[in-house]
N, C-alpha and C positions, 0 to 999 in steps of 0.2 A: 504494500500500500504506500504510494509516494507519499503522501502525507503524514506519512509515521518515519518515514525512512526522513525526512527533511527535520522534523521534531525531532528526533533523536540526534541528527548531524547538528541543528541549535543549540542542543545540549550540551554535547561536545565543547560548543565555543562558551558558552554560556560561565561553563564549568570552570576553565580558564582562566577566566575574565574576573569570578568574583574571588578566583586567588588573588589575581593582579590588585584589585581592589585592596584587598587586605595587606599588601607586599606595600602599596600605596600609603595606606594610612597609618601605618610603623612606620614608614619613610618620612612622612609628613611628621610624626610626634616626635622623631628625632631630628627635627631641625629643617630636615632636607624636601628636596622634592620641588614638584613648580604648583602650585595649587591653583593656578589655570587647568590644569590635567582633570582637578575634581569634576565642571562639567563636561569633561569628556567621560568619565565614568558615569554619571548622572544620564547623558545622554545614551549610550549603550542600554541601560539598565529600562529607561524611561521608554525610547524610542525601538528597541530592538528587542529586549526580554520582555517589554511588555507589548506596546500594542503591536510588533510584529508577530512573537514567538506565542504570547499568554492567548490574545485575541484570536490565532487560528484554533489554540485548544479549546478557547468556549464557544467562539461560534462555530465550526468546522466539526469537532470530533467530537465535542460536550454534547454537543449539539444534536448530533447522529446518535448519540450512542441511547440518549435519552425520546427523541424521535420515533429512529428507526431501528435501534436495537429493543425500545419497552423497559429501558432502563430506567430507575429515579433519579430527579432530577436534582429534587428538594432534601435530600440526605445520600449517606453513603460515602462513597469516592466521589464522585461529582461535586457534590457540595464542599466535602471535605476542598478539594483540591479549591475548585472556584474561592473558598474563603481563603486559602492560604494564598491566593495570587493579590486579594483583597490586602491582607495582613501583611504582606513583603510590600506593598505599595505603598502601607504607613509606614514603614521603616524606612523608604526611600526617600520620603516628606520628613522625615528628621536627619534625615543625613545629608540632604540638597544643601543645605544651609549653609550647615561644616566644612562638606569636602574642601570647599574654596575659602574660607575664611583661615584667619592666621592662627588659629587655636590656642590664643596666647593665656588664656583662662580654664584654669586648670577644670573645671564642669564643663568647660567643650571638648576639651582630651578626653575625659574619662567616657562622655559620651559619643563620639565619635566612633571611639576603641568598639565600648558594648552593642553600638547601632550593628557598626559593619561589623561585627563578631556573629550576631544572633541576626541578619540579612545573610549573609556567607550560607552558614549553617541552617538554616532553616532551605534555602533556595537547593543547596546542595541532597539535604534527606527527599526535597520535595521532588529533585530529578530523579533519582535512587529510587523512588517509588513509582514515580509514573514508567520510569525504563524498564523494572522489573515486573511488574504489579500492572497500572491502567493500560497500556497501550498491548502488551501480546494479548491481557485477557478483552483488551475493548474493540480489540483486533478479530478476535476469535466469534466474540458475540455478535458482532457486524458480519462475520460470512456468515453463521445461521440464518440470518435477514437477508441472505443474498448481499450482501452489500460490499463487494471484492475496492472499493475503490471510492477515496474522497477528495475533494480539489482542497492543491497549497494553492498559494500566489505567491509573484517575485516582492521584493521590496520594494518598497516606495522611494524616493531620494532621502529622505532625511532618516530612515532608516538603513538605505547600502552604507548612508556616509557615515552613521553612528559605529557601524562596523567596521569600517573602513579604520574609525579614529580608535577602538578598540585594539583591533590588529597592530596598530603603532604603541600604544597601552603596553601589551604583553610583552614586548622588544625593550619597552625604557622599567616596566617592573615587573619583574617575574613571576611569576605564579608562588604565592606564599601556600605551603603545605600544612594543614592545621592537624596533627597526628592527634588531636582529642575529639575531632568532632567524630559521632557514632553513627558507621554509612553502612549500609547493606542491602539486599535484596529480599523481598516480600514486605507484605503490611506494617511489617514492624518495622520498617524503615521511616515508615513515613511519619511526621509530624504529628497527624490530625488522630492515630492509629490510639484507640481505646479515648480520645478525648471527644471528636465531633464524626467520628465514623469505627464500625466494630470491626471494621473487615472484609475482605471480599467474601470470605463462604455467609457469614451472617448478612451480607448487607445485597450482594449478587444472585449466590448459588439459587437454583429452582428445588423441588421438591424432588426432583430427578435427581440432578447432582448430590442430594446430601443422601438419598439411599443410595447411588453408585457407591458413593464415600463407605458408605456403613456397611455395603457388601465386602468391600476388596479389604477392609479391616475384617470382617468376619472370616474371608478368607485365611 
């Protein structure tokens, strides 16, 4: 499905880009850095993970999966995710401000650090879930419906160039590695997993799949 295969190559860059971020704002607290750069991360984030990358998953695949899959719309993964794309949007309205400012006040350090620490991390588990978890299982339930195939679209200008200024981004700071944040594959990756959604078998499965389940264990 191109449209999963282009999500997930997003991802990819996406992924990158809020190390660079982080690489950025330790650069900034110690002194250094151009803090012109802040709205070019701003713009990346605003123009490219959001109404590029965010906007095809809810009108596009949210959309389908709830449509013409018979999925729910109003909880679950759907919800879940749609809130966290909501939730990482206030985090980028508190950190718009800072990137570019002199942080000469030690309550803009401290928050600047915590913004982009818990933006990183929360966007990072939120990829980790839709790569492992939404998109094969949103994949799967869309061929039941026949539904082999959904429309991307190219970038806009102010989106290629968001990318564009991005790509120069990860050259002048490198991808900062955060060996504490907790990533992995299935539900429990995900952010929202036991807060605003229980999971794909509780919040997906049919009445089929969960005796399939309770056979192949009887087995």
């Amino acid at each position: 499905m191109k449209l999963l295969d282009d999500l997930r190559a997003e991802h990819d860059l996406i992924e990158q880009v809020l190390g660079s971020l982080r690489t950025f704002v330790k650069v900034r607290l110690e002194g250094g850095g151009d803090p012109a750069d802040g709205a070019r991360f701003m713009a990346f984030f605003r123009r490219y993970a959001g109404d590029f990358h965010h906007h095809k998953e809810e009108e596009v695949l949210f959309k389908a999966l709830a449509e013409r899959a018979e999925l729910p719309a109003h909880r679950g993964p759907i919800a879940a995710l749609t809130g966290e794309h909501r939730r990482m949007a206030g985090l980028l309205d508190g950190l718009e401000g800072l990137l570019g400012s002199d942080l000469a006040a030690e309550e803009d350090r401290c928050q600047v650090e915590a913004l982009a620490v818990d933006y990183s991390r929360s966007l990072w588990r939120h990829i980790d879930a839709e790569n492992s978890v939404l998109y094969p299982q949103g994949e799967e339930r869309l061929r039941r419906f026949h539904v082999r195939d959904l429309p991307s679209r190219p970038m806009t200008g102010a989106e290629a160039a968001a990318r564009e200024g991005a790509l120069a981004l990860l050259a002048t700071y490198p991808p900062l590695h955060d060996a504490e944040v907790h990533r992995g594959d299935g539900c429990v990756a995900c952010p929202s997993f036991g807060v605003t959604c229980e999971g794909l078998e509780y919040e997906w499965w049919t009445e089929l799949e969960w005796e399939e389940a309770e056979e192949r264990r009887d087995d």
